[in-house]
C-alpha positions in Angstrom: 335.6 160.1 62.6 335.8 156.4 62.4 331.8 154.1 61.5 331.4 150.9 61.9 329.6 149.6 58.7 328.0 146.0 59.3 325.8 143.8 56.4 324.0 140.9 57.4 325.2 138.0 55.4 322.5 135.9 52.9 319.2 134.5 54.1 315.5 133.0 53.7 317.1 130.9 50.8 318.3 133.7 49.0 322.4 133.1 47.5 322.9 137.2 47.9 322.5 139.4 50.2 321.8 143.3 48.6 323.1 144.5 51.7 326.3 142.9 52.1 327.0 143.2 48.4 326.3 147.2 48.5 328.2 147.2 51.5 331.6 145.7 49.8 331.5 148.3 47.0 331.0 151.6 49.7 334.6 153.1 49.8 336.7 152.8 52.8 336.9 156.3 53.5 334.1 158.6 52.8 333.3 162.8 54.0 336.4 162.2 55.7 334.8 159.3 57.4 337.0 156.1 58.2 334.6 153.0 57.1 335.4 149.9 58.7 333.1 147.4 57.2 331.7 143.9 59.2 329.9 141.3 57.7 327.2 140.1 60.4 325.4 136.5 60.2 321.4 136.3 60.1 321.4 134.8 63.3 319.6 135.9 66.9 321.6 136.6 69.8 325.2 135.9 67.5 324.4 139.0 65.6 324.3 141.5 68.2 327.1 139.9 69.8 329.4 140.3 66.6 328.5 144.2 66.3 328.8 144.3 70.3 332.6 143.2 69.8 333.2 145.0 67.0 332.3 148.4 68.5 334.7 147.4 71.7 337.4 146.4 69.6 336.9 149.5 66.9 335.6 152.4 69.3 333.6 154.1 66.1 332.1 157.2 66.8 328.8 155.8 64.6 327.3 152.5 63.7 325.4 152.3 60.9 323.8 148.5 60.1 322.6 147.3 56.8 319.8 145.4 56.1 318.0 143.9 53.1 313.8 144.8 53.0 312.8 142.8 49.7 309.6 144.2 48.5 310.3 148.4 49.6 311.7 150.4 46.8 313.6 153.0 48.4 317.0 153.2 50.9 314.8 153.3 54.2 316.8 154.6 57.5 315.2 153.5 60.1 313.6 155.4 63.0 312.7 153.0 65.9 313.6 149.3 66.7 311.3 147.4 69.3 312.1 145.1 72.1 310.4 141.9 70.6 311.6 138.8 68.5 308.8 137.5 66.3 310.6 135.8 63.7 308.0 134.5 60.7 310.6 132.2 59.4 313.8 130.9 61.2 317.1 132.5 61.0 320.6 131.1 59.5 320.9 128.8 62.4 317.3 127.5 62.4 315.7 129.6 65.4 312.8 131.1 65.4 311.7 133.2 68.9 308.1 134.2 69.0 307.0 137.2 71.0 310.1 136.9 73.0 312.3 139.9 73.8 315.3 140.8 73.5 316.9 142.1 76.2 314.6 141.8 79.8 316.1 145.1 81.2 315.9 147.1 77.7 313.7 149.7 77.2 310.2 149.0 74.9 311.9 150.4 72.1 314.9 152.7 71.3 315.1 155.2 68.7 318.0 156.0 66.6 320.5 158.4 67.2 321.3 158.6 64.0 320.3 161.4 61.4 318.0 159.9 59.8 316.2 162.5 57.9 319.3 164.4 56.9 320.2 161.0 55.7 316.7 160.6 53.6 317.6 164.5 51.9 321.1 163.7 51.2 320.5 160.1 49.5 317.8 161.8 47.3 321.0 164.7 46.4 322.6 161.6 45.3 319.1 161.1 42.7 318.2 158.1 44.4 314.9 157.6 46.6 315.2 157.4 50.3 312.1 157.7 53.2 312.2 157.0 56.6 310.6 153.8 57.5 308.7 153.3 61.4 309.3 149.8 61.4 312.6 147.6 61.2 310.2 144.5 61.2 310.4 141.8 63.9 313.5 139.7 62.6 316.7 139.8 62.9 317.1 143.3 61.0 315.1 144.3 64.1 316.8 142.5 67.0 320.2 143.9 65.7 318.9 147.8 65.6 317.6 147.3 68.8 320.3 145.0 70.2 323.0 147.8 68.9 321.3 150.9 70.5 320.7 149.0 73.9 324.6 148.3 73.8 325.8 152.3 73.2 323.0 153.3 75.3 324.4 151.0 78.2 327.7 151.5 77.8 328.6 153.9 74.9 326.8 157.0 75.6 328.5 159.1 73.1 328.3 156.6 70.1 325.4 157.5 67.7 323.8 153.8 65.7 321.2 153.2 63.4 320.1 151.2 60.8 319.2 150.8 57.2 317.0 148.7 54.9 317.6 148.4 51.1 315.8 146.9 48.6 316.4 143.6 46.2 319.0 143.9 43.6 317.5 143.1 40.5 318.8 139.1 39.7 316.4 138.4 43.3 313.3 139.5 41.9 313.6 137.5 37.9 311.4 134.9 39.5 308.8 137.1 42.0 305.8 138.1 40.8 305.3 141.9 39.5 305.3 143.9 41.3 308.9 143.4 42.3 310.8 146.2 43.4 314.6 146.2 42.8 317.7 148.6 42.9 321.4 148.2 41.3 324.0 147.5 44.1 326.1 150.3 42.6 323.2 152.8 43.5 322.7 151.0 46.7 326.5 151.3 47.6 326.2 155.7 46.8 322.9 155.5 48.5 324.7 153.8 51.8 327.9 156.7 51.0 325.8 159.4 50.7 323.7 158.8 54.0 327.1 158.3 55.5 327.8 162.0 54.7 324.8 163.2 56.1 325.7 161.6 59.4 329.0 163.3 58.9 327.5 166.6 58.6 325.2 166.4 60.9 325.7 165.9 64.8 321.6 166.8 65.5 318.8 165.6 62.8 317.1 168.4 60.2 313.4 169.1 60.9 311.3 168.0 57.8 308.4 166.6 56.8 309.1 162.6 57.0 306.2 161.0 58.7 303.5 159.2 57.7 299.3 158.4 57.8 299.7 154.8 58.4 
């Protein structure tokens, strides 16, 4: 089994990116999973584009994207990503879409086909803590979930994507004001390793309790 594992590069200011930094350290085979790694820029429209190559050129059997939520504590796999581009500051290149979506033919939303609970049990095995998040957000972590799934679902059927959010590492938050979440990139890096062995073992999702109130 080959997955194509992407990490957007840094943004909003920030010299690091926890996602791309985790993402370097995850070895490059893992469950007997190939790992071919991509580093994606914080950009609309370029971004999907970059994965949309990648998966032509690699033909993975899985995409998983990485993603940096500062402010959430856990290793979040996300569930759904909607069809809208409201970006509250401006990407790498300076663009910032309001309510604009993504793709005109796409579907409202797409979920993943990723496991995404099995993912959440398998990264707390690894004694780390994991939940499933209902919202990617409405930036560019968003417009690449949703840009990645309406690409397999168009024209790779049979490829399973998803995406991830993981918190600060702990040199972004010496200057935020408490409360400020963080995690080690080394336990970021097994979190990412271990969900990659849940979607490994798993070709359907577990049933468990995973939802939420609000």
């Amino acid at each position: 089994m080959k997955l194509l594992l992407t990490a957007f590069d840094p943004f909003g200011g920030s010299p690091v990116n926890p996602a791309l930094e985790a993402v370097k350290l995850v070895a490059d085979k893992v469950a007997g999973v190939e790992i071919v790694k991509l580093e994606v820029p914080t950009v609309f429209g370029k971004s999907i584009a970059t994965v949309a190559e990648a998966i032509a050129r690699e033909k993975p059997e899985a995409v998983l994207c990485i993603g940096q939520a500062g402010g959430r504590y856990d290793l979040t796999p996300e569930r759904v990503a909607i069809n809208l581009d409201d970006a509250r500051i401006p990407d790498n290149e300076g663009n910032q879409p309001i309510d604009t979506p993504i793709f005109a033919d796409g579907a409202p939303a797409y979920f993943a086909t990723l496991p995404i609970k099995a993912m959440v049990a398998k990264i707390r095995e690894a004694g780390l803590p994991a939940s499933v998040s209902n919202t990617a957000g409405t930036f560019v972590c968003n417009h690449l979930m949703y840009g990645v799934l309406y690409t397999l679902a168009k024209h790779y059927p049979d490829v399973r994507g998803g995406f991830m959010h993981v918190p600060f590492i702990p040199s972004q938050t010496v200057n935020r004001p408490s409360p400020a979440p963080s995690m080690a990139q080394t336990d970021i890096a097994r979190g990412i390793e271990a969900a990659i062995a849940a979607i490994a073992e798993n070709d359907a999702d577990i049933t468990a309790v995973e939802g939420q109130t609000h």
